[in-house]
C-alpha positions in Angstrom: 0.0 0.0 0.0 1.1 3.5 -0.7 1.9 6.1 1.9 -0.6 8.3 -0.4 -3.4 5.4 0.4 -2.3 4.0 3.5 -4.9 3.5 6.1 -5.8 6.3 8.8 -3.5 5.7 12.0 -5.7 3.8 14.8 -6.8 6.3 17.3 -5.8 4.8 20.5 -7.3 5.5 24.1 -4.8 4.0 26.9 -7.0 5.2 30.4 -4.3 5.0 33.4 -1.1 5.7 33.1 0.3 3.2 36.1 2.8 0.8 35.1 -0.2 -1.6 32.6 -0.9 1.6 30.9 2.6 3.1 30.1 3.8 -0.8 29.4 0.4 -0.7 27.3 1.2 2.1 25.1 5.3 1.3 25.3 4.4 -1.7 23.4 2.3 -0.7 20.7 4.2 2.2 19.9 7.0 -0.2 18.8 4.5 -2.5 16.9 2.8 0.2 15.3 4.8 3.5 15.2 3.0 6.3 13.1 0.3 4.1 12.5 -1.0 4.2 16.2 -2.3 7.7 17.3 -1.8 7.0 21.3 -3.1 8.8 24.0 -2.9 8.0 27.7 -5.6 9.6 30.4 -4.5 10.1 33.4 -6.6 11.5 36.4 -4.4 12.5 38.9 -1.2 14.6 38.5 1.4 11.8 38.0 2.2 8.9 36.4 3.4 5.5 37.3 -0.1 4.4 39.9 0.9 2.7 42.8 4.3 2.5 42.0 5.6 5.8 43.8 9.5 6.3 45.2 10.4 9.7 47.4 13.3 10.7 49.2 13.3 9.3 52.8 16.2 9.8 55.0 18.6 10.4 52.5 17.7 7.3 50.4 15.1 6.7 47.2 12.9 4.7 48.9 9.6 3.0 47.4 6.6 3.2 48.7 4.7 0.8 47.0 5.9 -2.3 45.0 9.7 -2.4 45.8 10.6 -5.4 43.4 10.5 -6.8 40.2 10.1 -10.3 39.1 12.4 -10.9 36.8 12.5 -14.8 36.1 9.1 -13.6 33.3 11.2 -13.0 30.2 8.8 -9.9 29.1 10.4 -8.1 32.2 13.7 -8.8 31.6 13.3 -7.6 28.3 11.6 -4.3 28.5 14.4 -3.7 31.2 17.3 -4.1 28.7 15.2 -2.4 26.2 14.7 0.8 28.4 18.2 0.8 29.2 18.2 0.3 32.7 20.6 -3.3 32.7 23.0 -0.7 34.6 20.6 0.3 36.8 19.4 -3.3 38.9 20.1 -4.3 42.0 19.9 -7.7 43.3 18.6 -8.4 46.9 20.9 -9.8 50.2 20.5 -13.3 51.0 18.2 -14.8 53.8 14.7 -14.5 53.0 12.1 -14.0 55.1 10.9 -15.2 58.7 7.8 -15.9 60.2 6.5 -14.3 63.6 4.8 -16.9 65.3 4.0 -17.4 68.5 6.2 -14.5 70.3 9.1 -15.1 68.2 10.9 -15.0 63.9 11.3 -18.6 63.1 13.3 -18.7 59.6 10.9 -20.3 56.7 11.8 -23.9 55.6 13.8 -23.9 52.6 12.4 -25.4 49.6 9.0 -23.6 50.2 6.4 -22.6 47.8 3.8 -20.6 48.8 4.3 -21.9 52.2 3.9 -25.3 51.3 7.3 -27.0 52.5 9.2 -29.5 50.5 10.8 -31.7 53.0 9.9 -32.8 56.6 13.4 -32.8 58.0 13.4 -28.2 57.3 9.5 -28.5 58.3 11.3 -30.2 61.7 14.1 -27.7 61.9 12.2 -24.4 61.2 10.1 -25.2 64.8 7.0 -23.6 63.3 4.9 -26.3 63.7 4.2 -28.4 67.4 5.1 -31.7 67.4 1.3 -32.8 66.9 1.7 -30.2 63.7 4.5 -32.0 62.6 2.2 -35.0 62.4 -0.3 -34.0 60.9 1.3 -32.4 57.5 3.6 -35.8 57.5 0.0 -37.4 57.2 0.0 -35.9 53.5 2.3 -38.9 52.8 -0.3 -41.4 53.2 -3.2 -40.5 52.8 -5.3 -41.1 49.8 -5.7 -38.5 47.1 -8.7 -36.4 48.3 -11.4 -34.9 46.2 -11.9 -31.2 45.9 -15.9 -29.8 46.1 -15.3 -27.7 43.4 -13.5 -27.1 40.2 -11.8 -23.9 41.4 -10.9 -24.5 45.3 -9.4 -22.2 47.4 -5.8 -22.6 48.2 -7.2 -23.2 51.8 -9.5 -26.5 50.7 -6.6 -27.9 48.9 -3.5 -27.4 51.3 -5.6 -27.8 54.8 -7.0 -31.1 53.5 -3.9 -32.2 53.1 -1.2 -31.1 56.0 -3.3 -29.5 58.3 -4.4 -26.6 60.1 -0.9 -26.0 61.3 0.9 -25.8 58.0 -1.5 -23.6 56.3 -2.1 -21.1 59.4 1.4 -20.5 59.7 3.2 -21.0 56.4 0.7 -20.5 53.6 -1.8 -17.8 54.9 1.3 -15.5 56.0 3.0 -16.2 52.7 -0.2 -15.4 50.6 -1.3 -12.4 52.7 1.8 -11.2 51.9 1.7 -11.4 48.4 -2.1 -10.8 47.7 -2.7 -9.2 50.8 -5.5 -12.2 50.8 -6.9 -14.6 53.1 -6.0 -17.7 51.7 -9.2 -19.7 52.8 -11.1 -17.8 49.7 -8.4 -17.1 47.4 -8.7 -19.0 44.1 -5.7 -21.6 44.0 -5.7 -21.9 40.3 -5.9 -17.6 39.6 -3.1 -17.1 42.7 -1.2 -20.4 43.5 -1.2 -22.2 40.1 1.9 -24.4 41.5 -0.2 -26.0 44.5 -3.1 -26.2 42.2 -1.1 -27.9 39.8 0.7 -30.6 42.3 -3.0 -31.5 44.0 -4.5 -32.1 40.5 -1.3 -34.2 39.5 0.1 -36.4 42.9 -1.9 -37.9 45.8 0.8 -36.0 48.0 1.6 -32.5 47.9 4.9 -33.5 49.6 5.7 -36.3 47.1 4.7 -33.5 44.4 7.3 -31.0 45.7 9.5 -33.5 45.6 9.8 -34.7 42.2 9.4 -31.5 40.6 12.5 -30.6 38.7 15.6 -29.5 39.5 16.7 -25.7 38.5 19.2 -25.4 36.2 22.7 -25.8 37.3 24.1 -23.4 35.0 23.0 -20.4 32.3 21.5 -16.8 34.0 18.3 -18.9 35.0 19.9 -19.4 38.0 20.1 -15.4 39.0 17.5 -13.4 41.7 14.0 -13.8 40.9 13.1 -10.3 42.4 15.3 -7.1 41.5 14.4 -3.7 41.8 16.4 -0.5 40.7 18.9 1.8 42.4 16.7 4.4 41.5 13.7 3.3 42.9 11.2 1.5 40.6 9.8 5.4 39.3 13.0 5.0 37.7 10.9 2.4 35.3 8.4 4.9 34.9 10.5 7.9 34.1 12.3 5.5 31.6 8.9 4.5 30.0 7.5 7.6 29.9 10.4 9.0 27.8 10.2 6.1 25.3 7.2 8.0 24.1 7.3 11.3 22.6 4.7 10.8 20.4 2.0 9.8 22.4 -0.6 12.5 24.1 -0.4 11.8 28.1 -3.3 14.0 29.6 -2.9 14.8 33.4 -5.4 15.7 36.0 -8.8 14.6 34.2 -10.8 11.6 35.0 -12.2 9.3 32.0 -16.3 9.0 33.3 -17.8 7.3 30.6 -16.3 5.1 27.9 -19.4 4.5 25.1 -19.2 2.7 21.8 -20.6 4.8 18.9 -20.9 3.3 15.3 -19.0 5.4 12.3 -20.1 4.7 8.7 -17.7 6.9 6.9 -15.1 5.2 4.6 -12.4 5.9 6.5 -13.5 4.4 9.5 -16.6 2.3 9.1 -16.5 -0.1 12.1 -17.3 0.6 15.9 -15.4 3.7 17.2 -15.8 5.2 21.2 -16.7 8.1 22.5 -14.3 9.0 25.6 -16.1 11.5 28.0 -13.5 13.3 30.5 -14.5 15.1 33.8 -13.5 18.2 32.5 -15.8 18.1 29.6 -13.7 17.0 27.1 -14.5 14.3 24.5 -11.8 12.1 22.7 -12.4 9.8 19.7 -11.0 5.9 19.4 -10.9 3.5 17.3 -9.5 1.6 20.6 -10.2 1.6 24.1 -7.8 0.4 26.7 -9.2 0.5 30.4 -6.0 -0.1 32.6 -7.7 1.1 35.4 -8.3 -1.0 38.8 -11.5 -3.2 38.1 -14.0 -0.6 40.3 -12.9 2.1 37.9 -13.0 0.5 34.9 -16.7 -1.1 35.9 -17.8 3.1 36.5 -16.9 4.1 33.2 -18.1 1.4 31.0 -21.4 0.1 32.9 -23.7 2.9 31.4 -22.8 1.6 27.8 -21.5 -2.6 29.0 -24.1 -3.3 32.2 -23.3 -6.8 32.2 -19.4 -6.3 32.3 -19.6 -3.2 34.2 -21.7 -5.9 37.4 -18.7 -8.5 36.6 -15.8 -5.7 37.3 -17.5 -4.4 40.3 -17.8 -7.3 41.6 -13.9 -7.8 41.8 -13.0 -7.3 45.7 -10.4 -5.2 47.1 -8.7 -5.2 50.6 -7.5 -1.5 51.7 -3.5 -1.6 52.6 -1.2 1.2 53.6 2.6 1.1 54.3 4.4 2.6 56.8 8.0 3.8 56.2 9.9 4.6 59.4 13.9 5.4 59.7 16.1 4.1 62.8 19.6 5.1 64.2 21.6 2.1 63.4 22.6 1.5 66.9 18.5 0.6 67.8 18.4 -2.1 64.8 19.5 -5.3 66.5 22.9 -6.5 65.4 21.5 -10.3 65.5 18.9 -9.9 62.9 19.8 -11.4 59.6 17.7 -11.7 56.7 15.5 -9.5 54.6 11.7 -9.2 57.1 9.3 -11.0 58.4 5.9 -11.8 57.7 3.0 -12.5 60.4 0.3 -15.0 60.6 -3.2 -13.8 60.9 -4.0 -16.3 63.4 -1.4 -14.2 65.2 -4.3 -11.3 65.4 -1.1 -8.6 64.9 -1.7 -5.1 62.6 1.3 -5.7 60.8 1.3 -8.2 57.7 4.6 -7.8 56.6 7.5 -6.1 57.4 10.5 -5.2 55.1 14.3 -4.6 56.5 14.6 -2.5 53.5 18.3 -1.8 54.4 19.4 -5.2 54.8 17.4 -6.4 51.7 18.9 -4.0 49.1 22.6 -3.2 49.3 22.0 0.2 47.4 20.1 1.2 50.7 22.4 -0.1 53.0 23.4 2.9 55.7 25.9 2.4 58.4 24.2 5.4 60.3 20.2 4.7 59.1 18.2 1.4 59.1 15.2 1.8 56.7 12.2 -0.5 57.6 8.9 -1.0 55.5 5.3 -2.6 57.3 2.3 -3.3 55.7 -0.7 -3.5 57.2 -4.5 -4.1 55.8 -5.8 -7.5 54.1 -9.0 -8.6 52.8 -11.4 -8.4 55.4 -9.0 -6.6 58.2 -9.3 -2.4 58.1 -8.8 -2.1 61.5 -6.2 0.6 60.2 -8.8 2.3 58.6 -10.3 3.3 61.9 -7.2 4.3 63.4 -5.7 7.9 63.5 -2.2 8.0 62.1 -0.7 9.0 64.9 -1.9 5.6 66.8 -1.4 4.4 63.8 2.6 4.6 63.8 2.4 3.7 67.2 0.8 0.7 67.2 3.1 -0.5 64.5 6.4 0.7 66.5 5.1 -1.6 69.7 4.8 -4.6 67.4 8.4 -4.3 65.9 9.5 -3.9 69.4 7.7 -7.0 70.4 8.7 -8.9 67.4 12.4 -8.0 66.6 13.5 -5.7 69.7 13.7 -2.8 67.9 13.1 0.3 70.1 13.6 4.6 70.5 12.1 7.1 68.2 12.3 6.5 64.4 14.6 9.6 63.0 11.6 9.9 60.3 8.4 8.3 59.1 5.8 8.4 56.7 2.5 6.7 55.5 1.3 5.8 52.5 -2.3 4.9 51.8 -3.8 2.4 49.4 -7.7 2.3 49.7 -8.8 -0.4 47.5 -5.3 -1.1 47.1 -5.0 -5.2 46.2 -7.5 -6.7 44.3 -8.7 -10.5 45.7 -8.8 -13.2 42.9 -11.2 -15.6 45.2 -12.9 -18.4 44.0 -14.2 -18.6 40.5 -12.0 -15.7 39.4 -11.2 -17.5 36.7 -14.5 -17.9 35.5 -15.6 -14.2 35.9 -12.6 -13.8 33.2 -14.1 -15.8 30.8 -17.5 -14.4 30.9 -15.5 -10.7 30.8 -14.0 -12.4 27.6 -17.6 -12.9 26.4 -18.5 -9.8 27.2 -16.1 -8.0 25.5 -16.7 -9.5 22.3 -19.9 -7.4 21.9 -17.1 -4.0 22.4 -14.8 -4.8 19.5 -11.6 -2.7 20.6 -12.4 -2.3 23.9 -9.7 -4.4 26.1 -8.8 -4.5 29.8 -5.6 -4.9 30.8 -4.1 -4.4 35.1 -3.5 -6.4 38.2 -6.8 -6.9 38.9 -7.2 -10.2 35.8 -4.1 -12.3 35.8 -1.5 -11.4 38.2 -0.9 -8.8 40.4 2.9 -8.3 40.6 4.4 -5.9 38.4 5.9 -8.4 35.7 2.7 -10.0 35.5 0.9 -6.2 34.8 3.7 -6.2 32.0 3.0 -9.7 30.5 -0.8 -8.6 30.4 0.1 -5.3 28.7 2.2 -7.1 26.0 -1.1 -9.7 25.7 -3.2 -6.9 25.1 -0.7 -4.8 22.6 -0.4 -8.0 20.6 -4.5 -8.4 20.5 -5.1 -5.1 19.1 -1.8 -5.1 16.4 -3.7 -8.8 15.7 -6.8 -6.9 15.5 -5.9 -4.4 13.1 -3.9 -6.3 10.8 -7.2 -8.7 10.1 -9.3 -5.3 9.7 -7.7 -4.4 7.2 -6.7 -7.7 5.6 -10.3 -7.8 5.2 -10.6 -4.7 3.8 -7.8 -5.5 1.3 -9.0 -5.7 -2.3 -8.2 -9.6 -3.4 -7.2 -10.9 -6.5 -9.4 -13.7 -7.4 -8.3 -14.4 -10.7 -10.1 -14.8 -13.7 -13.9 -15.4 -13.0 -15.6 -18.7 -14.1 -18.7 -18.3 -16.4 -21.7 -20.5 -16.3 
């Protein structure tokens, strides 16, 4: 084709510019260059969503996610591509502990998701009693059980199995951690595929763990899964943001209503949207992307979409907020190795995790300031909503000092809030994304892309933004395949 008779570039609408929109928009704008008109909506006054780094006592610290997984190709690749190879820092060795029961007991090694791989570390670790113990080495023989449903909660699959013991203290701190969840209604095929997987293949999850295979002994396979930058992860943002100049990022207006309006003219004639902004403003699209969290997305396309507006809203959240605080290096305990801990609910403490952010990342290591990261919040706990921040902080200081001895005034602290801040895959997640799939195919190029569908750590938000790039290139190239005057040859008379 002609650059004279070229198609019209696709008019595309990117709403949110967190790390699934700017990853959104990074990728097309390398498939489609000139022939993408991109613009990115953002509503409040900067870009990058929850991921948010500031200067805290004399270090870039982050806020919200603090790592990177980087055993997903996709993320090691738009690294490299962004040019920030240079720029990555690996963590310090140790891991994580568990508080339980009035003291840090180090996590079995060969874990996943809590669930250990070996008796003789479950022994070792003393997190479970001796009654415990035998209970999860009943996993051994008993017979393969029978799951009530098709998607069971991580909690029906892993309690069934090795007891109350094993999944109180191991699995429900280790999910909560990650999903901020209670494991008991989380999905186990849309948030622990891996245990999903072993129940559905071995009698024993044990035996499972087992026989799974070895990692590599060799190659960069073997490297840190998690990474972050010495930067702080805005460093991604800035680095995306500059990739493109010439896309249209609007600040500071809200996207209200996202409705499908059909064009007839011959240079568009197929379903175009009408993007109504909170200032007034309209914007025209060929395609819609809403990388918005699922309770945004479901207010600006239910008016037009009912039925996939219900299904988004009804996506759960649990509220979570961080709290940053900075310590003389003489208060920080000299014994304490290791990058945090996390906490049990069953332990009925406010903090869920907590983050020695200066003995985790070397470039934040201080030999005058210990940095230190809690979270607090999960799915069906807001006590910390009702709480002042002043009680707040201090509730949080007595549990460090209860858990790891650490005591005195912090030399700084802050607070970062983030209502509606996780989203919960629970049971049948998996099946509200397939009937969003069939919903969507009555919005050709509409497409939802975020944490709240298929994965909620960062890498996963950038898989799901390169899935949904790919769809609309796909997209277009068949539009206009079919479009394509074809040469039939010579026609056949009767």
């Amino acid at each position: 084709m002609s650059e004279r008779t070229r198609s019209a570039p696709t008019r595309v609408t990117i709403v949110g510019a967190g790390i699934s929109g700017l990853t959104t928009a990074y990728f097309l704008h390398r498939r489609l260059g000139r022939d993408a008109q991109i613009t990115v909506v953002e509503g409040t006054d900067r870009l990058g969503g929850k991921i948010a780094t500031r200067t805290f006592a004399g270090h870039r610290l982050d806020t919200g996610p603090d790592a990177l997984m980087v055993r997903a190709p996709v993320a090691v690749a738009l690294i490299e591509d962004l040019g920030l190879a240079d720029a990555v820092v690996t963590p310090n060795g140790g891991g994580a502990r568990i508080w339980s029961r009035n003291r840090l007991r180090s996590l079995p090694a060969g874990t996943m998701f809590g669930v250990p791989g070996g008796l003789l570390p479950l022994v070792r670790s003393r997190l479970l009693s001796p009654l415990g113990l035998a209970r999860a080495a009943c996993d051994l023989v008993l017979p393969r059980g029978r799951t009530a449903s098709a998607d069971p909660s991580v909690g029906e699959l892993v309690r069934a199995r090795m007891g109350a013991q094993v999944f109180n203290r191991m699995v429900e701190p280790l999910l909560g951690g990650i999903h901020a969840g209670r494991a008991d209604t989380l999905s186990a095929q849309s948030t622990a595929p891996g245990i999903a997987a072993l129940a559905r293949t071995h009698r024993s999850l044990y035996l499972g763990m087992r026989r799974r295979p070895a990692p590599p002994t060799g190659g960069g396979s073997t490297g840190p899964s998690l990474v972050t930058l010495n930067t702080g992860l805005e460093g991604l943002i800035n680095a995306l943001a500059a990739t493109l100049p010439g896309a249209t990022v609007r600040w500071g207006s809200a996207v209200t209503a996202v409705s499908p309006e059909l064009t007839l003219t011959e240079e568009r004639p197929a379903t175009a949207y009408r993007v109504d902004l909170d200032d007034g403003s309209v914007i025209g699209a060929d395609v819609v992307v809403l990388a918005t969290p699922a309770f945004a997305s479901a207010g600006i396309i239910g008016a037009a979409a009912p039925q996939l507006g219900a299904l988004l809203g009804a996506i759960e959240y649990a509220n979570v907020a961080t709290i940053c605080l900075a310590y003389p290096r003489a208060a920080f305990p000299a014994d304490l190795a290791g990058t945090g801990f996390l906490v049990p609910p069953e332990e009925g403490r406010l903090i869920v995790g907590c983050t020695w952010s200066s003995l985790k990342w070397p470039h934040l290591a201080d030999d005058d300031v210990v940095l230190v990261r809690c979270m607090v919040g999960r799915h069906d706990d807001d006590r910390w909503l009702t709480i002042n921040e002043t009680t707040l902080v201090l509730r949080v200081r007595a549990e460090l000092g209860e858990a790891m001895g650490l005591a005195g005034e912090p030399l700084e602290l802050f607070v970062q809030r983030w209502p509606q801040g996780m989203p919960q895959y629970l049971v049948g997640h998996q099946a509200r994304l397939e009937a969003m799939t069939e919903a969507l195919t009555e919005l050709p190029g509409l497409y939802l892309t975020g944490s709240s569908y298929r994965g909620v750590g960062l890498a996963s938000c950038i898989a799901d933004a390169q899935r949904t790039a790919d769809a609309i290139v796909s997209a277009r190239m068949a539009a206009q395949d079919s479009a394509r005057p074809r040469n039939l040859g010579a026609s056949r008379s009767d």
